[in-house]
N, C-alpha and C positions, 0 to 999 in steps of 0.2 A: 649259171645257177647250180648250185649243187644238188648232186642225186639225193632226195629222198630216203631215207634206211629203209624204209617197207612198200615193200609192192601197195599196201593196201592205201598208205599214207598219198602215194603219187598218185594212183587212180580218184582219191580222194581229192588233191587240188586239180587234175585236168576236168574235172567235172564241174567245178565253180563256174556260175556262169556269171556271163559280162552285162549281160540286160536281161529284164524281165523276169528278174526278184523276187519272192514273194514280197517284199515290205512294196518295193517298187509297183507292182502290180497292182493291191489294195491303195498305194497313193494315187496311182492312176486314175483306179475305180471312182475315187469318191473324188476325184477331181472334175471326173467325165462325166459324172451323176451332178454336177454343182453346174453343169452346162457348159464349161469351157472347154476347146480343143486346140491342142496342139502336136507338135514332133515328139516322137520318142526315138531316144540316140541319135541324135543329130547334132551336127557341128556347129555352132553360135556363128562362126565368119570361118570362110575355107582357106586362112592362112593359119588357123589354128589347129595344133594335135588336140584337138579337145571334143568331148561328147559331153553334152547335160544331157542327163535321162528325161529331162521335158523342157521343150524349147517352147517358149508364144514368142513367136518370131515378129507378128507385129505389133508388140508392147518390150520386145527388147529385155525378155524375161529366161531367166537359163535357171533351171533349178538341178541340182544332184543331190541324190539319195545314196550315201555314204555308207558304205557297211563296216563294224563296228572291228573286223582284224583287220582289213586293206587297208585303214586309213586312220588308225592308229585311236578309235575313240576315249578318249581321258575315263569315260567311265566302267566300259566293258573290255579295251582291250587288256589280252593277258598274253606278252611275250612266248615265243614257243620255245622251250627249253634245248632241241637239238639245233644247233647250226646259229646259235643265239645274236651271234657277233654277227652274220649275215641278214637275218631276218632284223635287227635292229635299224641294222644300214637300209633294208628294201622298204621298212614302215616309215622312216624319214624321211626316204628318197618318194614316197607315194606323197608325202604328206608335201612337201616342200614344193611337189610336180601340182600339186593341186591349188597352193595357193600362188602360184607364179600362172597358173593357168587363173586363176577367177580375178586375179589383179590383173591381167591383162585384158579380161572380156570388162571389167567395170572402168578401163580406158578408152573401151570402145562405144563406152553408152548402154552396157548393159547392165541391169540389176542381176544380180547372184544372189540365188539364195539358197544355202547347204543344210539337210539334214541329216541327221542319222537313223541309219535304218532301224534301231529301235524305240524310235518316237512314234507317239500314236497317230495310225495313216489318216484318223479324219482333222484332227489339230493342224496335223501340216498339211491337208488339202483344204483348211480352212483359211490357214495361214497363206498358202499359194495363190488363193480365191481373194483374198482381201488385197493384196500386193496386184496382181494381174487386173482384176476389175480399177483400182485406182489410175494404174498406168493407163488403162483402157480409156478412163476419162480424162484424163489429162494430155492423152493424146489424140482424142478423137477416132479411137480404133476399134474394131468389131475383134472382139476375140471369144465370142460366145455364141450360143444360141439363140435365136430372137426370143423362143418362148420364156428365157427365164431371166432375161434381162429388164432388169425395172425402169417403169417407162417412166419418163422425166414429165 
């Protein structure tokens, strides 16, 4: 990887962090508040380099909460001007590492479901909550809390 020009600039990426996001966080929140519980940063199957930021491991559910420079978002990413030809290559190579990774977990029987971190956290905790309770019923699986599960 190439150095950085400014001290301030590389103190600036070692401080990005890898989990527990703000966007990630608030998804969490209203996830956890909908009554459903699962993994955060955990591996879908341990033959895989792969983390979803929320795993329901028995609904076979992997969800990632995408940040908007790593992973190249069409609406808000904005190329970084030093080191151009490198950083285009690392936004590709994230991009390309992500979908050979969610194509391989929806081989294995998982649903994948990607957002971007600047989507509104209760939409995609609604969105999360509608997909996980479905699988929940069609597979016969507890992935919530008794109290807020609607009784049949």
């Amino acid at each position: 990887m190439p150095e950085p020009l400014d001290p301030h600039v590389r103190k600036r990426f070692q401080g990005q962090r890898v989990r527990d996001t703000k966007p990630e966080l608030a998804i969490r929140s209203a996830v956890h508040a909908a009554g459903l519980r699962y993994r955060v940063d955990a591996r879908p199957a341990p033959n895989l380099r792969v983390r979803a930021d929320l795993l329901f491991t028995r609904v076979k559910v992997a969800v990632f909460v995408d940040g908007c420079f790593w992973h190249g978002c069409p609406e808000h990413f904005i190329p970084p001007k030093n080191n151009a030809e490198w950083w285009a290559s690392k936004i590709e190579g994230n991009k390309a590492r992500d979908h050979s990774a969610r194509a391989q977990l929806r081989r294995l029987g998982w649903t994948v479901l990607s957002f971007w971190e600047h989507q509104q956290p209760k939409a995609v905790a609604s969105e999360i909550e509608k997909v996980v309770r479905t699988a929940a019923l069609a597979t016969g699986s507890r992935t919530h809390t008794p109290r807020t599960w609607p009784r049949a």
